[in-house]
Each structure stands twice: as C-alpha cells, then as structure tokens.
MIFIVEX-855049 format. One record per residue (C-alpha): residue number from 1; residue in one letter; x, y, z. Coordinates in nm, 4 decimals, decimal comma, always signed. Layout:
nr|rest|c1|c2|c3
NUM|a|X|Y|Z
...
REM end
This chain:
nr|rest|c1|c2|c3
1|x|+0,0000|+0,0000|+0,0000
2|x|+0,2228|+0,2959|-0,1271
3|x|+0,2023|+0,5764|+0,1583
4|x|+0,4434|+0,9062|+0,1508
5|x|+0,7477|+0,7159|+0,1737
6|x|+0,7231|+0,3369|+0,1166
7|x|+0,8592|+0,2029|-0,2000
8|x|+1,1297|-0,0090|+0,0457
9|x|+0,8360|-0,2150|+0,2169
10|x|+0,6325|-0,1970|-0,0630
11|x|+0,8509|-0,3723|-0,2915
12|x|+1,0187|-0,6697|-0,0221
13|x|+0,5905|-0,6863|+0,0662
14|x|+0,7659|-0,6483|+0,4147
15|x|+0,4390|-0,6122|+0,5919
16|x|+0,2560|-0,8803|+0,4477
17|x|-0,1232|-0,8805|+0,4950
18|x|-0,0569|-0,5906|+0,7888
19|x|-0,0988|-0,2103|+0,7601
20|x|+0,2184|-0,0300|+0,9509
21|x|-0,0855|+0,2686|+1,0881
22|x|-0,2651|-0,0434|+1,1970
23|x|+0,0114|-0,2585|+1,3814
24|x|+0,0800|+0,0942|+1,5687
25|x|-0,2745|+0,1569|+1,6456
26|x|-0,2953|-0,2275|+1,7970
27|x|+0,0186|-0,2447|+1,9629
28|x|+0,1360|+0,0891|+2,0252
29|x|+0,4848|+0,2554|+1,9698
30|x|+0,7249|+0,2200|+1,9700
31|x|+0,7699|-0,0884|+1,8123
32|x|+0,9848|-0,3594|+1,6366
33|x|+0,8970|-0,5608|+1,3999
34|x|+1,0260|-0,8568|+1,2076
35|x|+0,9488|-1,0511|+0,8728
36|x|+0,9753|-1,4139|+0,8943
37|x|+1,0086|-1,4827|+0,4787
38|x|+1,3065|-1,1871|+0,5202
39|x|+1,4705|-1,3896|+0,8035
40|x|+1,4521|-1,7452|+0,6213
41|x|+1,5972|-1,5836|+0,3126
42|x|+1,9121|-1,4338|+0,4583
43|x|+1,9696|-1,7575|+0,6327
44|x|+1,9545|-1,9489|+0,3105
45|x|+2,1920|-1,6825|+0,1452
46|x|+2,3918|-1,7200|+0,4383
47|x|+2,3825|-2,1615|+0,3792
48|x|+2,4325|-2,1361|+0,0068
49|x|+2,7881|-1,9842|+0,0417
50|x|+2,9415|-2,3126|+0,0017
51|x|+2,8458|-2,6448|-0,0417
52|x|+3,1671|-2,8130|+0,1299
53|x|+3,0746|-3,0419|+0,3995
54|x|+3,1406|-2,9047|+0,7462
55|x|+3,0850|-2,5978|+0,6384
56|x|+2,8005|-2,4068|+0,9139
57|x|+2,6793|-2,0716|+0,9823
58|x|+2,7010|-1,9965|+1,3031
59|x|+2,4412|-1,7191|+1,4128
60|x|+2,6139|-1,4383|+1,6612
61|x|+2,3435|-1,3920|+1,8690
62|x|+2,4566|-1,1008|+2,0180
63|x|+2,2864|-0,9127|+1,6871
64|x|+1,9137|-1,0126|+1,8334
65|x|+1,8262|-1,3013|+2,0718
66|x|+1,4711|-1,3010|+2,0822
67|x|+1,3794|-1,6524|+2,1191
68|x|+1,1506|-1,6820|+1,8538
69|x|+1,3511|-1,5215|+1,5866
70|x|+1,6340|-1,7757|+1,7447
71|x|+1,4202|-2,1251|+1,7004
72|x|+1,3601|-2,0123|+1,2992
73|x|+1,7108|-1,9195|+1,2467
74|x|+1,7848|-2,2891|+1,4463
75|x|+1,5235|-2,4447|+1,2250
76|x|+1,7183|-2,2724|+0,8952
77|x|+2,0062|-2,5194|+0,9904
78|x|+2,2475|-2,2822|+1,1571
79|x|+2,4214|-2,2936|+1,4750
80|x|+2,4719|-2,0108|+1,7306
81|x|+2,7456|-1,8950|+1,9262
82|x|+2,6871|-1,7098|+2,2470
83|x|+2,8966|-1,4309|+2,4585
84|x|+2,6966|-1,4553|+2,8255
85|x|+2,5320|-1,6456|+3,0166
86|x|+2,2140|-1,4914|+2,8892
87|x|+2,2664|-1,5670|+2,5610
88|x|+2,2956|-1,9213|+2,6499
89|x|+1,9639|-1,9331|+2,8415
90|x|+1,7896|-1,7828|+2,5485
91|x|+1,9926|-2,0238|+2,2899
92|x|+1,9008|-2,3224|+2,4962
93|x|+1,5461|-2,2045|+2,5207
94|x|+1,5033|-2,1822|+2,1860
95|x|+1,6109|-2,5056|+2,1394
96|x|+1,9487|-2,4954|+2,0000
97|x|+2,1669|-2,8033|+2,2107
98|x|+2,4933|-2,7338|+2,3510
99|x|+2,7109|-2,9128|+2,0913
100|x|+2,5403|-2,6077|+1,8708
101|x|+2,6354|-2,3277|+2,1111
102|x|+2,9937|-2,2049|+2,0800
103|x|+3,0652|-1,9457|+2,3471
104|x|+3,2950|-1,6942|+2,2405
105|x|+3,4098|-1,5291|+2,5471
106|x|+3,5704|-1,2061|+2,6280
107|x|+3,7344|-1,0923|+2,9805
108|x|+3,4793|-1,3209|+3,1866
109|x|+3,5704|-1,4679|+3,5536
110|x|+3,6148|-1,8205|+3,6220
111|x|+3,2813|-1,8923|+3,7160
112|x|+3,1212|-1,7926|+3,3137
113|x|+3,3546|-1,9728|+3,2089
114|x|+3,2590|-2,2873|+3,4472
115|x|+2,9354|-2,2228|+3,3403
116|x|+3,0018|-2,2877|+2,9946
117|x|+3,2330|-2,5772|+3,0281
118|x|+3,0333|-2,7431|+3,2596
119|x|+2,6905|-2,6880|+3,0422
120|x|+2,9035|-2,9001|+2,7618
121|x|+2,9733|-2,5724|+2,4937
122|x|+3,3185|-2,5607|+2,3225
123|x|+3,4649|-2,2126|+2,4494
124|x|+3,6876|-1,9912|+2,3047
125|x|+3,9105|-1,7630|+2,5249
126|x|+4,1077|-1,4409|+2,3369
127|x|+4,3705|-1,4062|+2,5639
128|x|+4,6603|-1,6149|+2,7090
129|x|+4,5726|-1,4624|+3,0022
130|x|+4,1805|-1,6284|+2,9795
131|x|+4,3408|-1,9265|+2,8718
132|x|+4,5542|-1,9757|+3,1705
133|x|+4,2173|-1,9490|+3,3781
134|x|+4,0338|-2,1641|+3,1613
135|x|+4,2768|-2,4214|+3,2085
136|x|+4,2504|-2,4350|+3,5881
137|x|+3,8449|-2,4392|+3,5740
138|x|+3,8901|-2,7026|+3,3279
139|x|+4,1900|-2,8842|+3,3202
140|x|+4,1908|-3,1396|+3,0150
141|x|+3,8967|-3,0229|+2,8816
142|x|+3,8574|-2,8838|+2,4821
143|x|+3,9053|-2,5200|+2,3767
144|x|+3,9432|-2,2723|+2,1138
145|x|+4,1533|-1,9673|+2,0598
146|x|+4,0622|-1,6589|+1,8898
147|x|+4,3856|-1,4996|+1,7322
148|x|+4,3976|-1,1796|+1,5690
149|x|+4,4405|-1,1743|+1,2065
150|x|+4,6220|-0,8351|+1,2333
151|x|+4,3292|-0,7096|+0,9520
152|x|+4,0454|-0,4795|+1,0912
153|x|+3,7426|-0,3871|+0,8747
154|x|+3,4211|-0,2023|+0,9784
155|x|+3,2362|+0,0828|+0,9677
156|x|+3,3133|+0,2639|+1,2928
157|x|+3,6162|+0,2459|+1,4808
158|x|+3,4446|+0,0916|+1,7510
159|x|+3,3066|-0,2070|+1,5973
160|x|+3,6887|-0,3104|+1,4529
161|x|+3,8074|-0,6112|+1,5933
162|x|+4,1235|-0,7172|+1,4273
163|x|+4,4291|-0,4977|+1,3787
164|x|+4,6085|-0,3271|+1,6495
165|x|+4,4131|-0,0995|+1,8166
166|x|+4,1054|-0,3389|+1,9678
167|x|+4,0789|-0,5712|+2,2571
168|x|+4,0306|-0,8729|+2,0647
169|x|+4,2592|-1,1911|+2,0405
170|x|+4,5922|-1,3395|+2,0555
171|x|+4,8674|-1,1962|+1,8157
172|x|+4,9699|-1,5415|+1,6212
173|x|+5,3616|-1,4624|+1,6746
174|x|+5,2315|-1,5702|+2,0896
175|x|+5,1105|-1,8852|+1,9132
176|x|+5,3892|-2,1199|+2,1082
177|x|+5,3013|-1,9259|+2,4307
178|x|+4,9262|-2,0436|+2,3708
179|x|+5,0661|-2,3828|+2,2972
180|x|+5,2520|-2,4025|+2,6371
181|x|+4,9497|-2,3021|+2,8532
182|x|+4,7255|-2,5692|+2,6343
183|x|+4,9862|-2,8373|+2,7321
184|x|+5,0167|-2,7007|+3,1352
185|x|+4,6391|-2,7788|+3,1965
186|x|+4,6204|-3,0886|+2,9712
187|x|+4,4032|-2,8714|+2,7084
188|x|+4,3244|-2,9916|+2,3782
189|x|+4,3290|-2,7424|+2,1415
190|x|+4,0586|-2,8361|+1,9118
191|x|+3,9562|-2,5023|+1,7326
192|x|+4,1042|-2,1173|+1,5972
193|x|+3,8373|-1,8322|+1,5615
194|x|+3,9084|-1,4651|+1,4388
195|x|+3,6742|-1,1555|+1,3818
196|x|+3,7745|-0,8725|+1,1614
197|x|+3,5246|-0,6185|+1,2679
198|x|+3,1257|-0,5419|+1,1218
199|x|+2,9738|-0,4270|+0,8228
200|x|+3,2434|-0,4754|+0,5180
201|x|+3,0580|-0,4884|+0,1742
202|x|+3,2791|-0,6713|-0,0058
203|x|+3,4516|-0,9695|+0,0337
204|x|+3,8904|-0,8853|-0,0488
205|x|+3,9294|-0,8128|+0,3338
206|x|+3,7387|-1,0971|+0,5016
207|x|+3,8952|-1,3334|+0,2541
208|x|+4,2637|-1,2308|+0,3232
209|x|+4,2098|-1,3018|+0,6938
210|x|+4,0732|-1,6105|+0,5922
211|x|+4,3921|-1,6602|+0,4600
212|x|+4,5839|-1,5833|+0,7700
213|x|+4,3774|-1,7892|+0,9761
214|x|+4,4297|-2,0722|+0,7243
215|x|+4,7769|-2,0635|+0,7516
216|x|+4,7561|-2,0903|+1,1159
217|x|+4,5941|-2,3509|+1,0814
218|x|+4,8506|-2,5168|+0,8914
219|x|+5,1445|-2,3749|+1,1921
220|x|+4,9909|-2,5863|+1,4342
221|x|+4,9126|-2,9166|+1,2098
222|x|+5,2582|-2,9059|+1,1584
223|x|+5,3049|-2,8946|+1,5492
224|x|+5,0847|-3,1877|+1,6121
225|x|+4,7573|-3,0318|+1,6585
226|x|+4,4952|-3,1785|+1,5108
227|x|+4,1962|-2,9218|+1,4692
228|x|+3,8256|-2,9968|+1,4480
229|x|+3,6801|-2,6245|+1,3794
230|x|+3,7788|-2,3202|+1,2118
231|x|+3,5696|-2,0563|+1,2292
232|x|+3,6541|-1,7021|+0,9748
233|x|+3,4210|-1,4929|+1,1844
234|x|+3,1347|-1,2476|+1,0803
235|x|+3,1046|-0,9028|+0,9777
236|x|+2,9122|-0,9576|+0,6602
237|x|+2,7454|-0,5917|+0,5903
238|x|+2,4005|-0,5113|+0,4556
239|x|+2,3020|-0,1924|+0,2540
240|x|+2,1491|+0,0625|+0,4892
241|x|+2,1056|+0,3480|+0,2340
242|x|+1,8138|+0,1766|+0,0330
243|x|+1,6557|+0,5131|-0,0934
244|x|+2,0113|+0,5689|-0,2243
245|x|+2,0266|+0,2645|-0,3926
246|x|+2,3361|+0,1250|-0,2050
247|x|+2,4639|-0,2468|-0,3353
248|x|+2,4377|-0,5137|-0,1748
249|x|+2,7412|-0,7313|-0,0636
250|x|+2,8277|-0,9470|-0,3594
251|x|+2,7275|-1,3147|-0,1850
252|x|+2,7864|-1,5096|-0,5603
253|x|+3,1762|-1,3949|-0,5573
254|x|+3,2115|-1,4266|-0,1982
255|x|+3,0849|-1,7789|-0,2414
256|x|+3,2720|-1,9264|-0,5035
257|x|+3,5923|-1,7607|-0,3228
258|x|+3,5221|-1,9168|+0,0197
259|x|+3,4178|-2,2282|-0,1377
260|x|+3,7029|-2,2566|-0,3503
261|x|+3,9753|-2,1894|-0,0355
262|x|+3,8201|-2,3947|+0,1890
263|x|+3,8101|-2,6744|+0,0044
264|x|+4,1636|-2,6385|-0,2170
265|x|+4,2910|-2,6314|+0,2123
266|x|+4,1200|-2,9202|+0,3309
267|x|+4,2411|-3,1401|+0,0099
268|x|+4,5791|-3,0069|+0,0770
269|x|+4,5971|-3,0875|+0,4126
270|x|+4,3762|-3,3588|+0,5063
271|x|+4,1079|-3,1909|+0,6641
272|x|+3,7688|-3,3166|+0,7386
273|x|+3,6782|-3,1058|+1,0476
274|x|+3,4095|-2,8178|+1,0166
275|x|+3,4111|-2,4582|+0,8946
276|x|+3,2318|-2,1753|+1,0572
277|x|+3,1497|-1,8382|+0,9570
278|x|+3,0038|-1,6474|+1,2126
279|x|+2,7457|-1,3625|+1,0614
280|x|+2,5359|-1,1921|+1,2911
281|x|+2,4400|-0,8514|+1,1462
282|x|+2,3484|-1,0210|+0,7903
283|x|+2,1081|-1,2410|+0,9340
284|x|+1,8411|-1,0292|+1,1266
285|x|+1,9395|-0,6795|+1,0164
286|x|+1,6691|-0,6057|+0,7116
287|x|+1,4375|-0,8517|+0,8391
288|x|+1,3427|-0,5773|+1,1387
289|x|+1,2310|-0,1903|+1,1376
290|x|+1,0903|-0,0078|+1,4478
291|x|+0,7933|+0,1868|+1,3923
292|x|+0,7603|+0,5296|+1,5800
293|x|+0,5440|+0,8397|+1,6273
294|x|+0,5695|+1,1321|+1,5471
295|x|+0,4445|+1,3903|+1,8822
296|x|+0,5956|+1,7132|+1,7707
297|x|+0,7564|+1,9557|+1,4758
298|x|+0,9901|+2,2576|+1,5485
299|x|+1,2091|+2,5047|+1,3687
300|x|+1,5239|+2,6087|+1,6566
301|x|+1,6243|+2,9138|+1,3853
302|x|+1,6444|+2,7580|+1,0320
303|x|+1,6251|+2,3775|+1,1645
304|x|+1,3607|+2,1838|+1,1163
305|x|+1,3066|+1,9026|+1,4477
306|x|+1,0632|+1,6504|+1,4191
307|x|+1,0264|+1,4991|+1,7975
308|x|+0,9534|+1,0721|+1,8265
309|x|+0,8967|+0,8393|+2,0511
310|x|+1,2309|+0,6219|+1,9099
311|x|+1,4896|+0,7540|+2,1721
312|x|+1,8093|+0,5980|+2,2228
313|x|+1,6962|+0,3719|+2,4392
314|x|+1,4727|+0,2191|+2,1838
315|x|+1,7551|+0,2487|+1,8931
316|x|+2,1081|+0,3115|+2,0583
317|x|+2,3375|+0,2495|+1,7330
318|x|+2,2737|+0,6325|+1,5826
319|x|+2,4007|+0,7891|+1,8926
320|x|+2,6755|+0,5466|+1,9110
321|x|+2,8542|+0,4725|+1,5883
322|x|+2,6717|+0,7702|+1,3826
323|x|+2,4997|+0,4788|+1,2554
324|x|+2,2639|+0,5489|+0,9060
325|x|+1,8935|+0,4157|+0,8856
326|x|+1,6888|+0,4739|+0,6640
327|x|+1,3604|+0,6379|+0,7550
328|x|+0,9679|+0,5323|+0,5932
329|x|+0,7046|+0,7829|+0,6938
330|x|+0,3505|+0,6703|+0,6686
331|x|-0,0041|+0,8715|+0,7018
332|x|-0,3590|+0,8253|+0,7074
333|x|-0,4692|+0,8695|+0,3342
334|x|-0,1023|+0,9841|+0,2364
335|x|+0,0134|+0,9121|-0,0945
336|x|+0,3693|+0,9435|-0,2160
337|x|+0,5461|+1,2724|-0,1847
338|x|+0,8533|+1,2985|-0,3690
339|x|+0,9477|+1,6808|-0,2443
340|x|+1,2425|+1,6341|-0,0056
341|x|+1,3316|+1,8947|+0,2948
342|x|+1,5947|+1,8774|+0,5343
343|x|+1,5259|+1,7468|+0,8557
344|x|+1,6439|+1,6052|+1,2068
345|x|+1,4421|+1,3292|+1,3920
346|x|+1,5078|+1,3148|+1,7307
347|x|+1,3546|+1,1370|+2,0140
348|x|+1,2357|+1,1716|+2,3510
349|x|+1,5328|+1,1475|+2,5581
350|x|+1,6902|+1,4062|+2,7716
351|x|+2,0013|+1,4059|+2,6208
352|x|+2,1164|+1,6805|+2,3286
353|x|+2,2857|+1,2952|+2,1587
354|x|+1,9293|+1,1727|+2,1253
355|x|+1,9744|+1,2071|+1,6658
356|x|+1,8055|+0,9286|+1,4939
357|x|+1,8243|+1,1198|+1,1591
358|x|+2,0694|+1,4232|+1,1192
359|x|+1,9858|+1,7105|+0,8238
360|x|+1,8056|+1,4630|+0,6409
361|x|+1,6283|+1,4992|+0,3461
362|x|+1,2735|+1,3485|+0,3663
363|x|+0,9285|+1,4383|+0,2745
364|x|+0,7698|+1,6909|+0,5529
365|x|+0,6627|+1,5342|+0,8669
366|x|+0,3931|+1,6401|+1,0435
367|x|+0,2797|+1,5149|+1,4188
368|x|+0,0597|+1,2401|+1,4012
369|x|+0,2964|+1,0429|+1,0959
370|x|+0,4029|+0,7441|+1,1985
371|x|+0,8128|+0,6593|+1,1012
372|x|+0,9638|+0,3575|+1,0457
373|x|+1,3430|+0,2971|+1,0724
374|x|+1,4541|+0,0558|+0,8296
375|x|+1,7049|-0,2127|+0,8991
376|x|+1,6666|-0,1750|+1,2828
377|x|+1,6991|-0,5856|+1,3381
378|x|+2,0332|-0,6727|+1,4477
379|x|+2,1948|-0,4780|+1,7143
380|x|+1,8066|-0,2569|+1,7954
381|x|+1,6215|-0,4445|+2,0447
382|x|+1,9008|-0,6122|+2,2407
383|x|+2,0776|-0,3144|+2,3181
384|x|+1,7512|-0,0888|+2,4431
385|x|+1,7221|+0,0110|+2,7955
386|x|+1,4995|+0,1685|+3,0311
387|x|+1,6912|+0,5380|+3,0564
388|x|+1,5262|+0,7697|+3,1481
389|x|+1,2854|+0,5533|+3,2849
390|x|+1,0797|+0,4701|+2,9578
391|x|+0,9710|+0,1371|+2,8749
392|x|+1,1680|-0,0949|+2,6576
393|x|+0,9043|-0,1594|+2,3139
394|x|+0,6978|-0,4526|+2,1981
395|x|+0,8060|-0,6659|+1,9283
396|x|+0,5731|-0,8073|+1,6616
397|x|+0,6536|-1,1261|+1,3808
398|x|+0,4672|-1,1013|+1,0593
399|x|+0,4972|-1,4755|+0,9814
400|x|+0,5128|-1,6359|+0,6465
401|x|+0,1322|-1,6119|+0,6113
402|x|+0,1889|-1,2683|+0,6691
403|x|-0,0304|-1,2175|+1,0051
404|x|+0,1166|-1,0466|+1,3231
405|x|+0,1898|-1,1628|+1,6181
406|x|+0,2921|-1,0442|+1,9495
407|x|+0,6645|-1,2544|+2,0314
408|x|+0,7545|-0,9531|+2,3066
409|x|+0,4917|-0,7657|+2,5048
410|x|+0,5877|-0,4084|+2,5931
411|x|+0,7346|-0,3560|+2,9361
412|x|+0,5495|-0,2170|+3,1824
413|x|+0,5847|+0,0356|+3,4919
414|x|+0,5340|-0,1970|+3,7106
415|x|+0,8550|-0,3987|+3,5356
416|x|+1,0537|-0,0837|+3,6609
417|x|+1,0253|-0,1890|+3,9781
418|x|+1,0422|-0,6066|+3,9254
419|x|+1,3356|-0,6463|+4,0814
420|x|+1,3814|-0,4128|+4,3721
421|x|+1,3723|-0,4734|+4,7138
422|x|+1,2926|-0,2002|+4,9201
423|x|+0,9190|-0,1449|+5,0123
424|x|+0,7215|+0,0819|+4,7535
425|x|+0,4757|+0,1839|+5,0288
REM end
C-alpha cells in the first residue's frame, strides 16, 4: 500500500497482509517488527555460500536473541554462538543443544567460564591470560583460541576487531606461548576463531584473513595439533542506504571464493573437520524496522526538528557509531510525496545525543505520521534500555502467512520496579 514514503516495504511486501498505521494503532509505539520470509531468506543466502561439507553458519546472537527469531534461524540449519550467560539461556530455550552453542568469550571470571564448560559448549578464550584461567576451571577439557588476524574492517572504529588498536585476540607470533598453557592444563586445542570487525561490503578483506587464519591452521598441524573447527568470523554488511540505492554485498563472488579456499585447504591438508562463519548482522538486520510516532515539529532558527517516541533507548546504534537508517514515513490517506526537505528526527530522551536522523532529506513530517526505521533488526532491540525511565518496546513477527503476532509484550511500569527490594509503600 504505497504511503508518503514506502517504496522499500512496498517492494520486499515487508508487511505482508498488515498495515504499519494499523500494527501501531494495535500495539502501540514504539515498536519492532520482524518478517519471517526476510529472516529465512538471509539464512539461506547465508547456507548457500558453500556447499563443502562441514561448512556451518554460526548465528552471533549477540545481533538479536529473541527466542523466537532464534528457534527459525535454528530451524534454517544454523548454529549459534553465544557471549553470556544470557545468551545461552535464550539459545538453549530456543532449542538450539549445547554441541550447537559455541561461546565466544571475552574478559569473563572463572565462574562464566565454568558455566560454559560445565553446560558441555566448546569455548573460546582471546587471551593467554583467559586461557591460563580456563585451564585451571577445566583442566583437560577442549578449547578454542581466537587470534587476531592483524586485519580490521568495519564501519566505525568501535566495531573493529582485528588490527592493532582493539581488545580482541591473541597476536599469532604468541602462538607457542598459547601452545605451552594448552599443554600445562592438559588442554586440547581443538579449534582457531578470528573476527575482523562489522559491516564490510565486499569480500577482499574478510577473505585475506581467511587466509591468515588458514595458515595458522597449517602452523599448528605441523606442530601436532589436530583441529576440528575453524571458524573465519562475521562481519558480513548489509546496505542501509536503500533510498540511495546502495549495493548489496556481492554473496555469488564471496561464495565461489570461500568455497574454492576452503576446500583447495582441506584437500591439501587432510582436513575433514568443520568450517564456521560467524554472521550476525546479515542475518536479522533487514528482516526488522521499528515503527515510531511522530508527537511534535519545530524550527530552533532555520532547523527543522521533528520529535519521536524512538529515543536511544529504543535504537542506541545512531548515537553510538553515527549509525545510518533509513527512515519510511507513513499517514492516514497519504500518498507518495517525492518533495524532499531537510530534517532532524530526534527522540524523547533528555540528552542533546538523542539524533536518529541528522539534516536529512525526507518528505515533511507532520505530528501524528508514523516513522519507520529501516534495517533496525540486528543490534536494535538487544541493546535498548529503560533510561530515562521509559519502557523498553513490543516486538511483533509477521509470519510467512503474513499475520502479526505479538513474540515480546511491551514492558510495563510496574517492570521498573520487578526487581527491587525495598518497600514501595
């Protein structure tokens, strides 16, 4: 149903038999929601990269663990790694088993990583440091180490994780270090791991730090170490400028070049264990938007405001990484307007930070419109809060027979106060 700005959903048919005005009349905004048929796709891209057997994708749940978007990516054959104890509670519940669950740790205590070990998951530690403690809560048991390819890639400084300046892995020239605490606690190294960093859009980067990671790989077969996973990591980007007609990373090349390495490696040295990549992003991203109102319009001198209900505790990664969404504005009877005038959306929070759209050129909003931001999946809902005391949103599936349905209720006030102890009396 074309409305002022909606060629995007229009054309994907991302709301199925819903109406976005109707879904926020019925459950309110702000709110997320998903497309199942969008989810299953990406997955399938995702599968399709390579036919070579071992070869998984491994979800990062990190990007969205809502446990019913979990059980269809589970059901789309892919496994899931997880960085808390959370995220295993929430992989388990959706019924992913713990030889599917690869917890990829960073800086945790003795007891997460107890937790993990004694749950069954494979765990991989980034530090020799986490290593050395992993090997006294463990001693004998499997493990992985992620090393640091010494490549970054991303599209904010604080989302690169290889390269010199990030927290991230072991430098391979420590690789005999690694090899020494292994053999202390009677370790058996049975898996490498690396991550480059989020959001390349093409493949020459990801595939040369496959190619250090490889060659790692054969380092410590010559040492005696027999491997059973490699996994390349994620980072696999998504277009976010869709009215700009942005490309989308090129999956076919990427393919036939991971499919091609993986396999010439494994027939060149012997290797029947699995592969992982470990997408995250790519997987939920474009299946999601939130939906907002729009409560008020104002010019502060020659700027143009238009105040929502989608603070930065509903959608944190604008204020963080400058992060780009695009935005679909919908109206009662509105019909598409093609004249463009600079704008800034804002939300409601008390903070001068609170930009969901800076100087952006969209068609005039008025109070009342209701906004969507597009690509608002991965990395939206899991890392809302309650600041300022507002409630964290709804979510809503529009499953393959494109109904809605509630998979999150919105919080309420009375969930501000769930879990303190003092008397409210």
């Amino acid at each position: 149903m074309p409305n002022i700005r909606s060629s995007y959903t229009d054309r994907v048919n991302f709301f199925g038999g819903e109406n976005p005005l109707e879904l926020a009349a019925r459950f309110g905004t702000p709110l997320y929601v998903y497309n199942e048929h969008i989810l299953r796709r990406r997955c399938r891209e995702l599968a399709g990269l390579s036919a070579h057997p071992g070869f998984h994708v491994n979800y990062s749940a990190k990007a969205n663990t809502n446990p019913v978007l979990l059980s269809i990516i589970r059901e789309e054959g892919c496994v899931v790694d997880a960085m808390s104890p959370g995220e295993i509670f929430l992989n388990l519940h959706a019924g992913f088993t713990p030889d599917q669950i690869l917890y990829v740790c960073n800086n945790v205590d003795a007891d997460e990583l107890k937790n993990a070990a004694d749950r069954g998951l494979l765990v991989s530690v980034d530090s020799l440091s986490q290593l050395e403690l992993y090997g006294r809560v463990n001693p004998g048991g499997r493990v992985m180490i992620r090393f640091n390819p010494g490549i970054g890639a991303g599209h904010s400084a604080k989302v690169i994780t290889g390269g010199k300046e990030t927290k991230f892995g072991v430098e391979p020239a420590r690789m005999d270090e690694a090899l020494a605490v292994v053999a202390r606690h009677g370790l058996r190294l049975v898996g490498i791991n690396q991550h480059i960093g989020s959001l390349f859009m093409d493949g020459e980067s990801y595939v040369a730090a496959m190619d250090v990671l490889l060659a790692l790989a054969a380092r410590l077969k010559e040492k005696g170490v027999r491997l059973e996973l490699i996994d390349f990591g994620g980072g696999f980007g998504i277009p976010y400028h869709k009215y700009d007609g942005e490309k989308r990373l090129d999956m076919a090349g990427l393919g036939m070049l991971l499919h091609r390495r993986i396999s010439d490696w494994s027939a060149e040295y012997g290797y029947a264990g699995r592969f992982y990549i470990e997408p995250g992003r790519y997987v939920v991203a474009e299946c999601g938007l939130v939906l907002g109102r729009v409560n008020a319009v104002k010019n502060n001198g020659s700027n143009i405001y238009a105040g929502t209900d989608i603070g930065f505790n509903v959608l944190a990664r604008p204020m963080l990484y400058d992060a780009f969404h695009d935005m679909e504005i919908y109206r009662e009877g509105g019909v598409p307007d093609e004249e463009l005038v600079e704008q800034t959306v804002v939300g409601n929070i008390c903070e001068s930070g609170d930009i969901l759209a800076k100087k952006r050129l969209l068609p005039r909003l008025r109070e009342g419109d209701i906004l969507a931001a597009l690509d608002a999946g991965a990395y939206g809902y899991v890392m809302a809060s309650t600041y300022n005391s507002r409630l964290r949103p709804a979510e809503v599936l529009i499953g393959e027979d494109g109904a809605a349905r509630l998979i999150r209720r919105r919080e309420t006030l009375e969930d501000l106060a769930s879990t303190l102890l003092c008397s409210l009396n």
